[in-house]
C-alpha positions as CSV (number, residue, x, y, z in Angstrom):
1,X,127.0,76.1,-138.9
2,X,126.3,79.6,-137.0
3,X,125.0,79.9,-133.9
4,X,121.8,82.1,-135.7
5,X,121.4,78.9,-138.1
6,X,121.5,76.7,-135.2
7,X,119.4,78.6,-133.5
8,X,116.6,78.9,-136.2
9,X,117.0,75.5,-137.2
10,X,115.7,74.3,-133.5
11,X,112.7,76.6,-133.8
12,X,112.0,75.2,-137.1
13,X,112.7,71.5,-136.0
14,X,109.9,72.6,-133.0
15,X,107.4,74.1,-135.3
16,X,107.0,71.4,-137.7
17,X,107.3,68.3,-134.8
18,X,104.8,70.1,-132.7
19,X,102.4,69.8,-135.3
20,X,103.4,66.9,-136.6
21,X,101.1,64.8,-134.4
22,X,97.9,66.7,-135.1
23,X,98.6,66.6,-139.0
24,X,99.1,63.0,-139.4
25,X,97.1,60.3,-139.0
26,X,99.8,57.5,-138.3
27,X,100.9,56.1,-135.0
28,X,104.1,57.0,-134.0
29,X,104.6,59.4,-137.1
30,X,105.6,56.8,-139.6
31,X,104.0,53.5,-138.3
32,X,100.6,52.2,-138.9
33,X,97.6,53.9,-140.2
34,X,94.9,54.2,-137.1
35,X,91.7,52.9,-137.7
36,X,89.1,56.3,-137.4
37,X,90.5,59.3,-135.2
38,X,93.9,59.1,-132.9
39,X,92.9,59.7,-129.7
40,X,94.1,62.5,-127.7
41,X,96.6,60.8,-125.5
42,X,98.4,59.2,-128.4
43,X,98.5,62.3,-129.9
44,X,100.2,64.2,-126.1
45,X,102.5,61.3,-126.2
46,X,103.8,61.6,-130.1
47,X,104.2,65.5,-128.6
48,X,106.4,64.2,-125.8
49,X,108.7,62.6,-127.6
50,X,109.3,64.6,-130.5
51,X,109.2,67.6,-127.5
52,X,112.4,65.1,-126.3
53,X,114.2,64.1,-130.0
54,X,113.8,68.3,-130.6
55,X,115.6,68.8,-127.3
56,X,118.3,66.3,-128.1
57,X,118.7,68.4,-131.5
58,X,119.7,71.1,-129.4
59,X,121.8,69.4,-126.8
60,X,124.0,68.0,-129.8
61,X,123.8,71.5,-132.0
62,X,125.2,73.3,-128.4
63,X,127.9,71.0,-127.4
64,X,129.2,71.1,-131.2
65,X,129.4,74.9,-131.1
66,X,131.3,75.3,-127.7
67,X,130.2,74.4,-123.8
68,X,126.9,73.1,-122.6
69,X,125.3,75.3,-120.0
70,X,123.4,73.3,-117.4
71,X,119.7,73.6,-117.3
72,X,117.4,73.8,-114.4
73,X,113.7,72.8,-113.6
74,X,112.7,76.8,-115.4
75,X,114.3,76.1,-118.6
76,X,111.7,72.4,-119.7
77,X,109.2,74.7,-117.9
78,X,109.2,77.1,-120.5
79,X,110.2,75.3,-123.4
80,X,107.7,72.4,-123.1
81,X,105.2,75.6,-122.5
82,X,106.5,77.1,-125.8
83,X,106.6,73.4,-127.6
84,X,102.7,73.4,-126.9
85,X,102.2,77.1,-127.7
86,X,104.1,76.0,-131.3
87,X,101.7,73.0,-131.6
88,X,98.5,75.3,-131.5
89,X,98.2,75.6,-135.5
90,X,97.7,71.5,-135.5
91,X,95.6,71.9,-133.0
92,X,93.3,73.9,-133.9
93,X,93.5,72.4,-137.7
94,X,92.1,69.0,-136.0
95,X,89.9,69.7,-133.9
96,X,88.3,73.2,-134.2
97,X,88.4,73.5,-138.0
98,X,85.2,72.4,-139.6
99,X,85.2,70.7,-142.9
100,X,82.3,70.2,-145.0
101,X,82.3,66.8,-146.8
């Protein structure tokens, strides 16, 4: 694989588990059905940890393609910033999105 698939394939991988908590109704993604609306907190930690498994995507598609570079305190900063910016379609589909029924 490329460096440019690699690449786009973490975006992608972001994109869709950034939303992924807002969209679904389960706990933990594929567990359980909740009983009426998840609440917010579950929903910030489903983010966290799909914010981590998308991170670990990249760790393992970087070390395949050649050396790791180390990361500092800036580098989550900015990608947990982005991660929630990515998660602001879901967002605003759950929550700010009126339906009629």
């Amino acid at each position: 694989m490329s460096i440019t698939a690699s690449i786009w394939l973490v975006i992608l991988a972001a994109l869709v588990a950034a939303n992924l908590p807002f969209i679904n109704q389960r706990l933990a993604i594929a567990g359980p059905v909740m009983a009426g609306r998840k609440p917010m907190w579950v929903r910030l930690i489903e983010m966290l940890v799909l914010y981590l498994l998308v991170g670990g995507l990249g760790y393992l598609l970087e070390r395949r393609a050649g050396q790791v570079s180390p990361q500092g305190w800036e580098f989550y900063a900015i990608t947990g910033t982005l991660f929630l910016t990515l998660a602001f379609p879901g967002f605003v589909y759950r929550y700010l999105v009126h339906r009629r029924d």
